[in-house]
C-alpha positions, 0 to 999 in steps of 0.5 A: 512503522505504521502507514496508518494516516491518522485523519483529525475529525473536524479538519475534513477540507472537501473541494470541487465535490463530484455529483454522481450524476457527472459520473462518465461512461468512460474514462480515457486511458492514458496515452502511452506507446509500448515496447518491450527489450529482448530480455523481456523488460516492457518499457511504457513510453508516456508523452513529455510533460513540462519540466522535469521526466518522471520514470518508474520501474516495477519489479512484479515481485515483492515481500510476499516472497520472504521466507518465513523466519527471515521477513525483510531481506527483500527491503535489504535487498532492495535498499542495498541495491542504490549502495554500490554497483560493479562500476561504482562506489556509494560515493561515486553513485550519488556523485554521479546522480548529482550530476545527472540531476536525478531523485530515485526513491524506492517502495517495498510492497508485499506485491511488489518492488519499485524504483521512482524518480525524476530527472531533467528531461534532457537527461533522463537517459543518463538517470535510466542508465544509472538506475539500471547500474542498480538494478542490474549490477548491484554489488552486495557487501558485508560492512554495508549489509550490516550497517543497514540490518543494525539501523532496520533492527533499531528502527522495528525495535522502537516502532514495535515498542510505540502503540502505532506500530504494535497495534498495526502488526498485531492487527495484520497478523491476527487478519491474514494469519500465516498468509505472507500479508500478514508480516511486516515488509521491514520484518520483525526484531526477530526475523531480521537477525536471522537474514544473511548476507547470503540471504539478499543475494538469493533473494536478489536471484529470485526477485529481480529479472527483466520479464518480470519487470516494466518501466514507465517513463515521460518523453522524450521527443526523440523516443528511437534514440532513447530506446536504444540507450536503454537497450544498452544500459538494460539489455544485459539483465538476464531474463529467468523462470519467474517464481510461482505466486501460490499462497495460499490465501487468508481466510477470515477466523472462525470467533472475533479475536480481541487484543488488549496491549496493556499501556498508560497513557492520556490516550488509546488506539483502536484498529478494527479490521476483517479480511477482504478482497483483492484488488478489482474484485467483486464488491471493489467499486462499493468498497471505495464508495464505502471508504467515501462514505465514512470518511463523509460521515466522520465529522457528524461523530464528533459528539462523541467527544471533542474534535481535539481529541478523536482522531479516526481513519478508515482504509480499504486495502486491496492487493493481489491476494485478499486486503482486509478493511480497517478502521483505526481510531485514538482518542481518550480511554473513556472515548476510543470505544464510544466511537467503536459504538458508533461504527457498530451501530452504522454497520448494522444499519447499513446492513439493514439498508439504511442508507443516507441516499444523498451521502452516498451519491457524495461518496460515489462523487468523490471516489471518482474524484480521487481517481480521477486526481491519481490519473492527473498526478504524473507518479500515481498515473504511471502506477495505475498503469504498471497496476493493470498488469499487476493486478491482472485488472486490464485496461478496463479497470481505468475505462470503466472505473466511472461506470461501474462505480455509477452501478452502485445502487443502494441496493447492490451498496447494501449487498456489498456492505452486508457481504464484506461488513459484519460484526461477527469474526472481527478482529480488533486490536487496542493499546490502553489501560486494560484497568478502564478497557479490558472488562468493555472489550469482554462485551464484543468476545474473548480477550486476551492480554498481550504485553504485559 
């Protein structure tokens, strides 16, 4: 299913907009104790917040390692995981996370695989040791392999036929080409029938070892006890050789590609998108002053038609490899590419270093507010932190995250977009009429059909 969230032009709510004059030095780390377990398993040991314990555990593997014709046995594997362990049966697992008081949810990534919950904090210990049932001893079987893989098939079917789903695939495909990035964590119709029971235990051997894993979690007090509990309960997962990450890397095509998937209908999807950088990299803090920007910018393109009828969404997307910048717009047919138009048109002024110098100071104001809202949020504090070692960011992408984002001058911001924006070997994918569409999109370069 598309992840795209659609934002309705006109309906942008701002508060407490952050000047770029209050924009720190520094930011503080946040406060964390470290241990590690024999096996190799890091545990990060955050102060005890009110309430309920947030935990996290991070696998720093992730659907990157699908093979190629069988994408989405790491989501199966992964899913089928909270099914059943050695020592308990599905309806004994929810029993007992009842009981416990637990919510465990699960993210797939390309980078990696996650496991997050709370639980009360009395009883955090008791929800860890059951998530490490999970994860250390799952228990794989046919009936519910196939019962899963059957619902994944029906769910990528209809999300491949609707215009969400189809034109993001496409677009990411045509991006990253045969670069992992490229391919759907849930797979495709095609790849999933080839995915065996075998598979996901092969896969579940690849992925998953304690030296290639952290756990962050809140509290509590007595911090010696609970570590020894969790020496216990996830002291015999058996650390292996990690597998190499040495894929090679997406390059940008060589001629913009243009997709048109032929559909009626009242209203068409357009995503643009080029190739972009990893995670921290050069150009990275003007690349999310950039996101800012444009969103700030989204409400003024309103004349291109009625706000009830643009809906539009840029997103910066960084990972370990290369991510790519998207922009994706629905609107009415005669609409999607008047505001194509318009974005153009911005790129080659931004290009040529015509900056709305107030709008930027807004939008590096408010690219550190949201980090600064994701260190106060108790998940998204826990993920930036498991993040550094990810990403090989290290602590100073959080202490100096408000610097270097006070470093983006108008002239580096123009180097930036110059860099990393341009109108030349794009990629842009449509769902529309191709009787309104096809001989305007011939305007931008070669078009090819797709669906019919």
């Amino acid at each position: 299913m598309s992840r795209i969230l659609f934002l309705l032009l006109g309906s942008i709510i701002i508060a407490g907009r952050v000047s770029a004059t209050e924009i720190p030095g520094r930011i503080d780390l946040p406060e964390f104790e470290k241990e590690s377990l024999l096996n190799g398993l890091e545990i990060l040991f955050l102060p005890q917040a009110e309430g309920e314990s947030h935990f996290l555990l991070m696998i720093r593997n992730g659907a990157a390692f699908d093979p190629s014709d069988k994408w989405g046995v790491s989501w199966l594997t992964a899913n089928l995981m909270k099914e059943r362990t050695e020592s308990r049966t599905p309806e004994q697992l929810r029993f007992d996370l009842e009981q416990a008081g637990a919510v465990v949810d699960l993210e797939v990534s390309h980078d990696a695989i996650i496991f997050k919950g709370r639980a009360p904090a009395a009883r955090i210990g008791d929800a860890l040791a059951l998530v490490a049932d999970m994860v250390v001893r799952p228990v794989f079987e046919e009936e519910a392999f196939e019962q899963m893989r059957r619902q994944l098939l029906e769910d990528r079917r209809q999300e491949s036929a609707k215009a969400e789903g189809l034109t993001q695939d496409l677009l990411t495909r045509e991006i990253y080409g045969y670069n992992p990035y490229g391919h759907s964590v849930r797979g495709t119709p095609e790849t999933l029938q080839n995915v065996t029971l075998n598979d996901v235990k092969i896969q579940y051997r690849r992925l998953f070892m304690p030296n290639q894993a952290q756990l962050a979690l809140e509290g509590p007090a007595d911090r010696e006890k609970l570590y020894r509990s969790l020496s216990r309960s996830w002291g015999g997962w058996v650390r292996r050789k990690p597998l190499p990450f040495t894929f090679r890397r997406a390059s940008a095509p060589e001629s913009t590609s243009i997709l048109l998937h032929d559909a009626e209908g009242p209203e068409a999807i357009m995503r643009w998108g080029r190739l972009g950088i990893k995670k921290g990299g050069r150009g990275f803090h003007a690349l999310k002053v950039l996101e800012q920007y444009l969103l700030l910018l989204l409400p003024d393109w309103a004349d291109a038609g009625s706000q009830s009828q643009i809906q539009a969404y840029p997103e910066i997307v960084t990972r370990r490899m290369p991510g790519h910048f998207q922009l994706s717009v629905k609107a009415s047919p005669e609409k999607v590419l008047q505001y194509f138009d318009r974005f153009k048109g911005l790129v080659v002024d931004l290009r040529a270093g015509k900056i709305d110098l107030d709008l930027l100071e807004e939008a590096r104001g408010l690219a550190l507010q949201d980090f600064r809202d994701q260190l106060r949020s108790r998940e998204t504090r826990m993920r930036i932190l498991l993040d550094m070692t990810l990403y090989e960011v290290g602590a100073g992408y959080v202490t100096t995250f408000g610097l270097r984002l006070g470093r983006v001058t108008p002239e580096n911001f123009r180097a930036e977009v110059e860099s990393q924006l341009t109108m030349d070997n794009f990629v842009m994918v449509v769902a529309g009429p191709a009787s309104e569409l096809a001989d305007q999109l011939r305007k931008f370069g070669e078009l090819q059909i797709v669906g019919r």
